[in-house]
N, C-alpha and C positions, 0 to 999 in steps of 0.2 A: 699064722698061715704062712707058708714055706713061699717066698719069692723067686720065680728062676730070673737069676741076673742079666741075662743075655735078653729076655724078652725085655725086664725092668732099662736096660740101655736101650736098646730098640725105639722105647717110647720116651724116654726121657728126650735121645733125638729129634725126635719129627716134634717135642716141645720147645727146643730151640728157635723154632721156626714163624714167624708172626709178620704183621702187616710190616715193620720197620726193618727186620731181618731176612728178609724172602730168599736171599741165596745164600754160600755159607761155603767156605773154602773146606778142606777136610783138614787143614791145622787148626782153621779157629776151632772147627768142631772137637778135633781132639783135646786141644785147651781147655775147653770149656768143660769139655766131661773129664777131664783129669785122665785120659784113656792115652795109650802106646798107638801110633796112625795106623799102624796095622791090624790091631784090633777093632778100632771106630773105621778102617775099608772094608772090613770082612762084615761088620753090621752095615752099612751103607749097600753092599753089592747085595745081601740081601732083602733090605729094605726094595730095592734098587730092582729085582726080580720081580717082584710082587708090584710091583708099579706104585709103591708107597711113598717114595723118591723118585727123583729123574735130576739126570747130568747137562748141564748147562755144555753141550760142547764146544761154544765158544770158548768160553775164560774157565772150564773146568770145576768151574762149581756145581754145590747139588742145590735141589729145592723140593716143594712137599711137590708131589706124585697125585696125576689126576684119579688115582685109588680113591685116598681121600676125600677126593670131590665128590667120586659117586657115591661113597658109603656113607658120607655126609647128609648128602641128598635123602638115602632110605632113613634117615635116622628123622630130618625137617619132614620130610613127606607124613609119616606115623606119628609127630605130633599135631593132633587132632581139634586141639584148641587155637592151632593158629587160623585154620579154616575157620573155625567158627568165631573169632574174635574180629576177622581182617575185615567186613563189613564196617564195625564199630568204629575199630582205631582210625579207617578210612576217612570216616561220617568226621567224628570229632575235631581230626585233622584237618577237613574242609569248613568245618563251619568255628574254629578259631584261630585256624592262621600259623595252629605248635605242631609240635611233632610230637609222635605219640608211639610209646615204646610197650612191648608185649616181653614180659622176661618171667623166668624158671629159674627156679636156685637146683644150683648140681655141686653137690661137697659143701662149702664153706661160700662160695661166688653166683652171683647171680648171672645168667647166660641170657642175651636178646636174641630172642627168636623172629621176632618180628619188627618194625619200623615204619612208620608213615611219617614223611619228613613235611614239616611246613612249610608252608609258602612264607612265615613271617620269619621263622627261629631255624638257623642253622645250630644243628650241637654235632662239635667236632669228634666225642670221644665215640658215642657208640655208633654199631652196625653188626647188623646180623650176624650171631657167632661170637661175638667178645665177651669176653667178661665182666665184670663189674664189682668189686668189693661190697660186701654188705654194709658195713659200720658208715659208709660216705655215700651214701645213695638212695633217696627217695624208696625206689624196688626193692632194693635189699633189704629196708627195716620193714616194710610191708610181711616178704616173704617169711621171716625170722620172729616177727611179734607175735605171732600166735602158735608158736611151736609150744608143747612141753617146754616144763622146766629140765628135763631130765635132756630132749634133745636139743633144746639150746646151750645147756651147759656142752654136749659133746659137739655141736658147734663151735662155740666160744672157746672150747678149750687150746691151747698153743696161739690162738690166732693174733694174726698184726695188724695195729691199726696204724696203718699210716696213713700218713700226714700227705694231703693231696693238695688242701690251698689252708689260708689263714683260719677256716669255719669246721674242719675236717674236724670232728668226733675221737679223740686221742686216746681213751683208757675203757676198759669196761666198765666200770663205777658208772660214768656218762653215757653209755650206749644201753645197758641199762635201764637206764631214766628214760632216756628216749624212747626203750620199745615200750614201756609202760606204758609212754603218752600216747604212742600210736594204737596202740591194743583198742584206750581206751575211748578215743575219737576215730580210730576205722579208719584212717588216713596217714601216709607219710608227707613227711617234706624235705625237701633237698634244698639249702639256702646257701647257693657256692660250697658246698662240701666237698663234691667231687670235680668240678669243673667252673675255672673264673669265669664269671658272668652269667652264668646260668642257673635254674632254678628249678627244680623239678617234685612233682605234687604224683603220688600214687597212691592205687587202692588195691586190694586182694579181689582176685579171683578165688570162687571155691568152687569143690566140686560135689558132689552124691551125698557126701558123707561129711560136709562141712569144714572140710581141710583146705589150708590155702594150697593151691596148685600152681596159681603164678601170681605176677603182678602188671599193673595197667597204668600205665604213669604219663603226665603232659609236661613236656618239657619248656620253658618258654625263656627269655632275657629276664634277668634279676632285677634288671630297671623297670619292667613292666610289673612284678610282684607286686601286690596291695592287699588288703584284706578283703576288698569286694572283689578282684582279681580269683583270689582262692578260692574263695568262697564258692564261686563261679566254676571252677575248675573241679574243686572237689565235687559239689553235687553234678556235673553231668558224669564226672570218672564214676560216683557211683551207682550212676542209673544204668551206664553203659556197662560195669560189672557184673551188676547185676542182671540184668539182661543176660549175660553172657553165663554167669553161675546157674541160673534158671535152668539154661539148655542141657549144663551139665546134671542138671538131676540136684541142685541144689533148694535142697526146705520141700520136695515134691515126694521124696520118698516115702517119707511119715506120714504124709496126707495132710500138714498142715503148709500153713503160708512161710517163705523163707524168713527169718530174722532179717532187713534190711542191712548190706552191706556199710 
């Protein structure tokens, strides 16, 4: 499939852009894309037209463009399972204190769509919008354990596993192993993989047709982890999936009762 480069920069641009980077001079920008500043102005003023960018008049720098916001918006608005989930994640949230994350896999990464943050467990990394690596994260082996072999190898294929903290999942040989286990007990775990001190316990969502859709995860303090702790966590994450699979036409199609989550 034939790529026009000019659009392929356009977007690599507004990828520059994140919660630690929000403004951006048009030298770094030109550095960074390996681009002549003449060429990375003429993409900029375009961007920049279309309200995809905008120019800091102060100190001359650019940043992402309230475009983005709204198209952002049509894109959260249309997915339909955050409506239908945000009661749960709500309930769970209040009645143990964690936070509780709603996430999608798009490419290789897993995306939070949603968040209910605890009153007991602050967790620094995510917020609606970010990413998440699979191989380190509760969500992400949820999302990937029950795919085909065929589409997790094109998953898996090129991908990098880095090294987040001391517990991080380092090779595919061992992530692997891991999704086996999850496949085959219906649940992930995050034990510091992705983030020191934190702990994170997820389930699949399915939908009509028994494909996982997203995932449903309880974040809490790695101090507080135990085995009656999980245990606990896991069966309400999977009453509240289920729950939530149901609405989607999950195990109802065929007229018989869903396989439990």
């Amino acid at each position: 499939m034939p790529i026009i480069q000019s659009v392929e920069r356009a977007l690599r641009i507004l990828d520059l852009f994140d919660e630690y980077e929000t403004e951006l001079k048009i030298t770094d920008i030109s550095a960074r894309m390996n681009l002549h500043k003449s060429t990375v102005h003429s993409l900029l003023k375009t961007l920049q037209k279309f309200r995809y960018i905008e120019q800091n008049m102060e100190n001359g720098k650019y940043r992402l463009g309230m475009k983005l916001f709204e198209r952002g918006n049509f894109v959260i608005h249309n997915l339909d399972i955050r409506s239908v989930a945000k009661n749960h994640l709500t309930e769970l949230s209040m009645k143990t204190g964690n936070t509780i994350h709603l996430v999608i896999l798009d490419g290789k990464e897993g995306v939070y769509i949603d968040k209910v943050e605890g009153s007991s467990a602050t967790v620094l990394y995510s917020r609606i919008g970010r990413r998440i690596p699979i191989h380190c994260s509760a969500v992400g082996k949820v999302l990937v354990a029950f795919k085909s072999q065929t589409e997790l190898a094109a998953i898996l294929k090129g991908y990098e596993y880095r090294l987040n903290t001391a517990n991080t999942i380092a090779n595919e040989k061992d992530f692997l192993t891991e999704l086996k286990k999850v496949k085959d007990q219906g649940f992930a775990l995050d034990n510091e993989e992705n983030e020191p001190g934190v702990a994170c316990i997820a389930v699949p969502i399915r939908n009509h047709t028994g494909e996982v859709v997203a995932a449903m995860s309880m974040s809490q303090p790695a101090t507080r982890l135990n085995s009656q702790s999980m245990e606990e966590a896991v069966a309400m994450l999977k009453e509240a999936a289920q729950e939530i699979s149901v609405k989607f036409g999950y195990g109802i199609h065929s007229g018989q009762n869903a396989t439990p989550i």
